[in-house]
C-alpha positions as CSV (number, residue, x, y, z in Angstrom):
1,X,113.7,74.8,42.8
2,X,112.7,77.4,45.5
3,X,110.7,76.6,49.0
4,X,107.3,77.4,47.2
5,X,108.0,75.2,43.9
6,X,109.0,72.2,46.5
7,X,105.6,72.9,48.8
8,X,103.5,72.6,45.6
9,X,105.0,69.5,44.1
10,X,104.6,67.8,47.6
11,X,100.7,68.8,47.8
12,X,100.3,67.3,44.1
13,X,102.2,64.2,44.4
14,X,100.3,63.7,47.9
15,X,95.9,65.1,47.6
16,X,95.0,64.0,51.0
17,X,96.9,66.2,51.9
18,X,95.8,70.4,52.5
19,X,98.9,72.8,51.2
20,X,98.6,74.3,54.1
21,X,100.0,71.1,55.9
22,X,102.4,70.6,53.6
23,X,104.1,73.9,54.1
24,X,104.0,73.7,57.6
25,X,105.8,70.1,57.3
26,X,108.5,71.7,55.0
27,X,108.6,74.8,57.2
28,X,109.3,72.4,60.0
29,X,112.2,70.4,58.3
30,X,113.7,73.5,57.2
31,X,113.3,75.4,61.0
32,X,115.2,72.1,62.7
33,X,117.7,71.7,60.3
34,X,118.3,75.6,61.1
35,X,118.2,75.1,64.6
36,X,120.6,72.0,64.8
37,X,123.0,73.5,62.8
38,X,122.6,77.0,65.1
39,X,123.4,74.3,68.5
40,X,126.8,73.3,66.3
41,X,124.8,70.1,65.4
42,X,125.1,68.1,62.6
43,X,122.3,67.1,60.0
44,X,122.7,63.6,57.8
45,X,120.1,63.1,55.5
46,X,121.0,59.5,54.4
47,X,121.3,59.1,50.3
48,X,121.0,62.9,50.3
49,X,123.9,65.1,52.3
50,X,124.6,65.8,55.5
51,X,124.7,69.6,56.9
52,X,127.1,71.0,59.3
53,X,128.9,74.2,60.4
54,X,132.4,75.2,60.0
55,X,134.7,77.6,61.9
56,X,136.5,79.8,59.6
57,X,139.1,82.1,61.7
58,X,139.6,85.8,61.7
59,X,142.0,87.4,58.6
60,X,143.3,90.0,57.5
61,X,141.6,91.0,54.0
62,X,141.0,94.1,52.0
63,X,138.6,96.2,50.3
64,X,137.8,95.8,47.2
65,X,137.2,99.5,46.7
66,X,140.0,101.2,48.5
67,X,142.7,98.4,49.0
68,X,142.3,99.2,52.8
69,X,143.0,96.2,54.7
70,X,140.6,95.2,57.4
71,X,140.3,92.9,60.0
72,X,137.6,90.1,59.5
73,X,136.4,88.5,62.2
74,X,136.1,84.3,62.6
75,X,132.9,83.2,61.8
76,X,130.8,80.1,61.6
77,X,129.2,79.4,57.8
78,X,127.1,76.0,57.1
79,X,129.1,73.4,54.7
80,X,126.7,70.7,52.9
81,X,128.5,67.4,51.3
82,X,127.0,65.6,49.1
83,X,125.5,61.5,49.7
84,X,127.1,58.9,47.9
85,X,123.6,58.3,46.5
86,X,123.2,61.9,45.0
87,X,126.8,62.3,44.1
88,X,126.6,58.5,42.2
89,X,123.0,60.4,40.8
90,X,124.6,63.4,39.5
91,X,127.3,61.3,37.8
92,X,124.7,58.7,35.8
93,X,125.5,56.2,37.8
């Protein structure tokens, strides 16, 4: 499901609402998360996951092309794990 196929199903399931409103709500949730996880917060959404970032440190790796070695530098990436509740959901439980 992409951002647009979640907006939609939000403004059908809910017709008081304008689709406008709706993507500005998802926008929203989407821009904090961002922003939490840019502070080095972490983000739990209970039943669903929780977001946060790890630190992976600088190596030595090579290209692919050449089989030059070059130095990459550490770097944050964002790591999601999974609820109990989705995991148990995923497993037909």
């Amino acid at each position: 499901m992409i951002r647009s196929e979640l907006i939609q199903k939000i403004a059908d399931e809910n017709p008081h609402l304008y689709q406008r409103d709706v993507e500005k709500i998802v926008n929203t949730i989407f821009e904090e998360i961002t922003d939490a996880l840019a502070s080095g917060n972490r983000v739990e959404l209970r039943g669903f996951g929780a977001f946060s970032v790890k630190k992976r440190d600088g190596r030595v790796g090579r290209n692919p092309r050449t089989g030059e070695s070059v130095e990459v530098e550490e770097k944050h990436v964002p790591f999601f794990k999974t609820g109990k509740l989705l995991r148990d959901r995923l497993n037909g439980k």
